[in-house]
N, C-alpha and C positions, 0 to 999 in steps of 0.2 A: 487643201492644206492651209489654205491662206483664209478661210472661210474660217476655219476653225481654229485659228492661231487667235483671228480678230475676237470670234465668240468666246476666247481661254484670254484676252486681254479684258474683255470687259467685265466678264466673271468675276475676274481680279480687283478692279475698279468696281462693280458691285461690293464686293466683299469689305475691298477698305473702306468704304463709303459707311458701310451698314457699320464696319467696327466703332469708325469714327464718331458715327452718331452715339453706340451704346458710349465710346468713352464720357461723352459731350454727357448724353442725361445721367451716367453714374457719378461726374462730376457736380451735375446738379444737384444729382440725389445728395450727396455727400453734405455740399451748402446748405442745402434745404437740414439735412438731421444738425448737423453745426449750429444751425439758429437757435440761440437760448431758448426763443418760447417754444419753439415746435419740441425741443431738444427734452423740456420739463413734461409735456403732452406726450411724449413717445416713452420714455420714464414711465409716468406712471401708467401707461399701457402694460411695459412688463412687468411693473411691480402687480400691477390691478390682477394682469392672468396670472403670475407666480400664487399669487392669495387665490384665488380661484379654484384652480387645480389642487393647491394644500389640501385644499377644504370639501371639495369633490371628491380627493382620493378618500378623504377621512371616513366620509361617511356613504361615498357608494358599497362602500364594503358591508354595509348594514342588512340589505336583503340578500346578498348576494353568501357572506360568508358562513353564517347559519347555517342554511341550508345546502351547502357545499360540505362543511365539514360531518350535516347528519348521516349523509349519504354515506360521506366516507367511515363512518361509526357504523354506519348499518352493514356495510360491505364486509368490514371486517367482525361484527357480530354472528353475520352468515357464516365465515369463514370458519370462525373459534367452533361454533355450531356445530359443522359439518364435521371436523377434525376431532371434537371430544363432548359428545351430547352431554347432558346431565339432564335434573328432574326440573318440573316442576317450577317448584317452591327454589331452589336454586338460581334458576335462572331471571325470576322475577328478581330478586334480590340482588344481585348483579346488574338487573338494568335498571334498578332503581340508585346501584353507586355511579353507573355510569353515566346515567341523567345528570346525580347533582354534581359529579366530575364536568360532565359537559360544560355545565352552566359557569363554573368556575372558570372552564378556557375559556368563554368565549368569553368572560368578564375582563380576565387577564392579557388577551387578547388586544380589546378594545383598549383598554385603560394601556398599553406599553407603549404606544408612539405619546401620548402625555408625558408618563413618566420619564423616558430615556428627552422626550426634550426639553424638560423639567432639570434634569441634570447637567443636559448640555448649554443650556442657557448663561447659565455666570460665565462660561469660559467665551461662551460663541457670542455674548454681548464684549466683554475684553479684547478679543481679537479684532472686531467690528471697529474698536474705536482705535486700534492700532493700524491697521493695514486699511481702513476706507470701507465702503457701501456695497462697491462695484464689486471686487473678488468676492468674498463671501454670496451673494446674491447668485454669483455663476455659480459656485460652489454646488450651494441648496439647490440651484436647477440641476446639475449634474446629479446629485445624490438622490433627489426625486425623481428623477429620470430611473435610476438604478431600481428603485425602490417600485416604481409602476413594473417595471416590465417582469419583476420576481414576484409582483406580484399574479400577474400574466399565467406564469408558467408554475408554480407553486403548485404541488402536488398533494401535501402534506402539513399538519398541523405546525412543524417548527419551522419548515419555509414560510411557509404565512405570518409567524408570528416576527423570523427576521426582515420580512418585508414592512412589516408593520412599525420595526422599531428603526428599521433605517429609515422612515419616513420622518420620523420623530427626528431624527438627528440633521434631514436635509430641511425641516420645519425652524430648527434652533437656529442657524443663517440663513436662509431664504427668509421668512416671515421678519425675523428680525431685522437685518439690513434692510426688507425692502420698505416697511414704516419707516426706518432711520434715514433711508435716501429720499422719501418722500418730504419729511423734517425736514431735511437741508436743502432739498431744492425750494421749497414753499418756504419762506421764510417770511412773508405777509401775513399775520394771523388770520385773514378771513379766508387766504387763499391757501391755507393751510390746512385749516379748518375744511372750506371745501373739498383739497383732496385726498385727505383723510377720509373725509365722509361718501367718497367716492369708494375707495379702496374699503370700507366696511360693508357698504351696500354689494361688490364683487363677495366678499366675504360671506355675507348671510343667503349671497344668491346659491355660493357655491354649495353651503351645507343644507339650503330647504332643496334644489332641485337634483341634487346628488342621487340619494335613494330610491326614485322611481326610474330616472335615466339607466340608473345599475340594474333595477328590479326588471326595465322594461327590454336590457340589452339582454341580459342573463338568464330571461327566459326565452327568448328567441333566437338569440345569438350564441350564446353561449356565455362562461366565464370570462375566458380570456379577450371577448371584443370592445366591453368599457372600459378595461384597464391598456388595451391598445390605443385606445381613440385618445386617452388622456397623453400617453405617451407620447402620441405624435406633437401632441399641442403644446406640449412640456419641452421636446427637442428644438419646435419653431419657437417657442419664445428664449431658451436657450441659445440658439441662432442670435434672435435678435439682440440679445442683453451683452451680445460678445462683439458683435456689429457695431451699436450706438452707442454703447459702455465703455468698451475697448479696455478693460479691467488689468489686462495687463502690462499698460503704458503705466509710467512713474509721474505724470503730468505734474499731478495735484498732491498725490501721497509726501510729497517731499513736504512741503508747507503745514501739514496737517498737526494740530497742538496735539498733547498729550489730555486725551479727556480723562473727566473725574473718577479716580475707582467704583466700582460701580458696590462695593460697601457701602461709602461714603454715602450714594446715592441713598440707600436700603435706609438707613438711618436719616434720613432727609425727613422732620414728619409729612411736610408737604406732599412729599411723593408716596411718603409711607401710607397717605391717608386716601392717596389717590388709588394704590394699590391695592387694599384695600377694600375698596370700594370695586374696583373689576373682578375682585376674586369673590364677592357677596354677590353681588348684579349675576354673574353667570354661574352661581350654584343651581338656581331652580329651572334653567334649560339642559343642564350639564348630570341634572340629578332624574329629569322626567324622560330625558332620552332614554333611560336603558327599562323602564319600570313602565311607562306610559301605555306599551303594545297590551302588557298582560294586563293591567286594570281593563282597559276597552275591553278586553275580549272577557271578562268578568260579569264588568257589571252593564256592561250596555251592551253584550252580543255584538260588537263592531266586525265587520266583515273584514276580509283580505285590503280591500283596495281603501277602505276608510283607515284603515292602520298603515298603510303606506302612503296616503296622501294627509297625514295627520297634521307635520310640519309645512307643506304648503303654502296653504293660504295665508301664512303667517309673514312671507317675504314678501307681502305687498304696507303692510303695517310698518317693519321695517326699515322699508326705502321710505316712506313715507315720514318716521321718525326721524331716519337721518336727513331728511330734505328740511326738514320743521328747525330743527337744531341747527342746521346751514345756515338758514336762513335767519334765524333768532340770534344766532353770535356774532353773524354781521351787523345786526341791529345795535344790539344790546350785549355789546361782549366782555363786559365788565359781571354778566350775569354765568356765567359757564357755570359755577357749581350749585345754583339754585336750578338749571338743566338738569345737572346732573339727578338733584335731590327728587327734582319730579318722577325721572324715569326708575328712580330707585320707589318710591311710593307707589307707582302705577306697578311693577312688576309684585312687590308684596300686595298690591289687594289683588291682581290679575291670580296669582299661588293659591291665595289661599282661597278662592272661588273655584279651582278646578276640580276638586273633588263633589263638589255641589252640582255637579255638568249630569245630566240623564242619558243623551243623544250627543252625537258625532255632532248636530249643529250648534248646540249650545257649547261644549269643549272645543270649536273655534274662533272663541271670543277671548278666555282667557288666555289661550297662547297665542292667540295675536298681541294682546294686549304685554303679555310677558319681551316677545321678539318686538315690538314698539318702546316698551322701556331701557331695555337694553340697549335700542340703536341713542337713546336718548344720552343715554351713559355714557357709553365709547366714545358717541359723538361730541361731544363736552370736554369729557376727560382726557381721550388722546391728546389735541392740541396743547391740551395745560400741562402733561408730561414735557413736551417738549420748549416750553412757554418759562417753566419752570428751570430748566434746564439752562436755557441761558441767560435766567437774573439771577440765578443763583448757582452757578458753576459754568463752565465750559463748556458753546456749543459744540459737542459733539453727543451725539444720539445713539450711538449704537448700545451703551448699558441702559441708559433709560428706558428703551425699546424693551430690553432685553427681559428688563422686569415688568413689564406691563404681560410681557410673550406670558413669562412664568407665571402671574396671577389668574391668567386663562389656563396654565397646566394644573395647577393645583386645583381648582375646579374639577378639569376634565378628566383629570389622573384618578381623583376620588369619586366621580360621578358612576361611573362602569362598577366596581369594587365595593363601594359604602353603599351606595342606593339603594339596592338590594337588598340586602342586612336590614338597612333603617326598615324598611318596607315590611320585610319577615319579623323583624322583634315588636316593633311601636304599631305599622302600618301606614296604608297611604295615606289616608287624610292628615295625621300627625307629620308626618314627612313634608306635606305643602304646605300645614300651618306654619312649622318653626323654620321652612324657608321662609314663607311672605312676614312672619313680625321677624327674622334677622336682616332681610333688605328694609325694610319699616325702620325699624329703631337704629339702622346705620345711617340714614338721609343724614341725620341732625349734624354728624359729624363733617359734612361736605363743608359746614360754615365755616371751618378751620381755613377755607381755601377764598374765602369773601371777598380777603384784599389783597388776593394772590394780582390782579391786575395794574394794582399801582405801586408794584414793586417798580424798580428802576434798574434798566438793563446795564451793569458793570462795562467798562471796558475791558472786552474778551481779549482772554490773549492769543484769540484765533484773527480776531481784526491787526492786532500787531504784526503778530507772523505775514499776515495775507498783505499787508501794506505795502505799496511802493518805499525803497528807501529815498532819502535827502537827495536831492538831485542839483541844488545850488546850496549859496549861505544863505540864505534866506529859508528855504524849509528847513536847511541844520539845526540854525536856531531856533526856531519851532520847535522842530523834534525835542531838542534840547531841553526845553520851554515846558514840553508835555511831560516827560520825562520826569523831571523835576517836581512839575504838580503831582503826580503820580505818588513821588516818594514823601508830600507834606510841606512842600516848600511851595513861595507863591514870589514873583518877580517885584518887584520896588525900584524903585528911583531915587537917588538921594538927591541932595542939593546940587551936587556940583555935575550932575546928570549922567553919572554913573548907573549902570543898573546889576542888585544887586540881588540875590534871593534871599530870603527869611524864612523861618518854621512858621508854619501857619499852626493858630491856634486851633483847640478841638471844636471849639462852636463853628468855626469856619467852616472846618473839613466836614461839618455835620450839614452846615445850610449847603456847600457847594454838591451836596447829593451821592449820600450812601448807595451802598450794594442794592438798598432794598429797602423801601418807607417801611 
């Protein structure tokens, strides 16, 4: 008994030992995510996979829902069949409405996670810059979460299509807050610029390697196994953004200014031109996605696996454009929208060369060349949304965000829906002409943004709020002192050494440095 009393003491001594330890390295852990920089690097970890998974759900649904929903057309054609034959001539006519019916879902389909996040955007950029980065960003992982696993279990054509459009709606905050948190943590243009161009490169990973991951689970595994495996990975990053985020402590939310209405914004032209400019750049990826499979299978005989590794090759152009633009704005960062202009030229001559393509190797030149100009674009253009934003109104990011979100849905929402159409009335080569000369003859206008970098950054009145107050007389006066200049007034000294303030004249308040050269 005394044998076993001592081995139940030391058990117990083992035990707190080992708790102690975990307390000691959970302690650690905690300092370690604490650290500003690790703190910005763990960010954009979940902002990087939130953009990932979006962009994976988006488009692993491409081989996989087709053929899912033919089946289920065909099952129930069997069904009608068996239950009340008819002739013939009948029945051919019938499956000739139910073809161009198909075609219409699956367009409608595709194109409702754009649309509903097209809609939700104005509100879920306002909210963003009301409530902070952090809740919304859970939010969108929560609703993505929902959205993966219905899509899972999804039986039927309108379960499919509310999985589709709750995606859209977890896309409207998650994607937006999570570029808006990235904004405000990066507040270095080059290092801003880098992690943007970071989070773009997840981006393009997630929509070229999507497709075949789906294609390659779905036939082997079944439906429901890539839409699990996303789920998991959606839960742990959810996990983690509630961990290191802690979204619903009041820390920082209290201090947070009131940002610009995001109208205000819209009518901005600078931004107007920038927006613009993302809504032209991504029509001819936005527009080839849905029309692209039946040309191949037209006019080059392209096989099953060349029509699903079409996109591909293209994510290595990509990363490669967004590294090239990294790197150039760190140089020469006064050049962003002559970037930009490039990738908009390279994308209109890549357009309008794809129809000229004979063979699968020759059409992946111009869509590389297409997904290489676009990274050029984003790459450019993201930062100077943000860049803009704070010489010319209050940093806070979540409407800016919001409408850059929305010139990718207006794209995407019309690409699925229009493309098609254009295709059956005009055709494909007119379809990639009058994309490649509208990214063409849009470059010129990026010039409007030339001396967007010697604007002069205002004092925000997110720096005022965030400021320590007066802590003696000496910074009172000061404050006071700033205050004052603020309102037009500049400090003097008379004779008898009094000090006194005066109106400063307009040439004054002009040299001492506007909004914005």
């Amino acid at each position: 008994m005394r044998l076993t009393g001592q081995q139940s003491t030391n058990v117990a001594q083992s035990a707190a030992s080992k708790l102690s330890q975990m307390g000691e390295r959970t302690k650690q852990l905690g300092n370690v995510i604490q650290d500003p920089e690790r703190q910005k690097r763990i960010i954009l970890i979940i902002v990087c996979v939130a953009l990932l998974l979006d962009n994976m759900l988006y488009m692993v649904i491409v081989p996989i829902i087709p053929d899912y929903l033919e089946g289920l057309q065909k099952a129930a054609d069997q069904e009608q069949s068996a239950a009340a034959p008819h002739s013939n001539s009948t029945n051919s006519t019938i499956h000739r409405a139910a073809e161009g019916n198909f075609d219409l879902q699956i367009g409608v389909l595709f194109a409702s996670k754009a649309i509903l996040q097209l809609l939700v955007n104005p509100l879920s950029g306002t909210f963003i810059d009301r409530v902070g980065y952090d809740i919304p960003l859970f939010i969108g992982l929560n609703i993505m979460f929902l959205s993966t696993l219905t899509f899972a279990f999804a039986e039927n054509y309108a379960t499919l299509f509310l999985a589709r459009s709750i995606q859209g709606l977890g896309s409207a905050f998650a994607d937006t807050s999570g570029i808006a948190l990235i904004a405000d943590k990066f507040t270095e243009e080059s290092e801003r610029s880098k992690a943007l161009g970071i989070a773009l490169a997840f981006i393009s990973f997630g929509s070229l390697v999507a497709p075949p991951f789906g294609g390659v689970l779905y036939e082997f595994a079944g439906k429901q196994a890539p839409f699990l495996i996303l789920a998991c990975i959606c839960f742990t990053d959810g996990v983690l953004c509630l961990t290191v985020l802690k979204p619903f402590s009041n820390r920082e939310r209290e201090n947070m200014p009131v940002g610009t209405p995001i109208y205000k914004l819209m009518i901005d032209p600078y931004i107007a031109v920038v927006a613009g400019a993302l809504i032209v750049c991504n029509i001819p990826l936005a527009f080839l996605e849905p029309t692209i499979a039946n040309w191949m299978e037209e006019n080059m005989n392209a096989s099953e696996w060349e029509i699903g590794m079409t996109w591909f090759p293209a994510f290595f152009p990509h990363v490669l454009g967004v590294y090239l633009t990294v790197k150039l704005a760190a140089k020469y960062p006064h050049l962003q929208w002559f970037y930009g202009a490039i990738g908009m030229v390279f994308i209109g001559a890549s357009s309008c060369t794809v129809p000229a393509c004979k063979n699968f190797g020759q059409l992946m030149i111009p869509l590389c060349g297409i997904c290489f100009g676009i990274a050029f674009v984003d790459t450019a253009l993201l930062p100077t949304l943000g860049f803009l934003v704070d010489v010319r109104h209050v940093s806070v990011y979540g409407s800016v965000y919001a409408i850059a979100d929305i010139s990718y849905c207006v794209a995407y929402a019309l690409g699925p829906i229009v493309a098609g159409q254009i295709v059956h009335n005009l055709g494909f080569v007119q379809l990639n002409l009058g994309m490649g000369l509208a990214n063409v003859l849009y470059a010129p206008a990026l010039l409007l943004l030339k001396n967007v970098t010697q604007m002069k950054p205002s004092f925000s009145e997110r720096n005022m709020l965030l400021e320590d107050g007066p802590t003696g007389l000496y910074d009172t006066i000061k404050m006071e002192q700033r205050e004052k200049k603020r309102k037009g007034l500049c400090t003097t000294i008379d004779e008898s050494g009094i000090e006194t303030f005066v109106q400063r004249s307009h040439s004054e308040e002009e040299s001492s440095g506007g909004e914005y050269a």
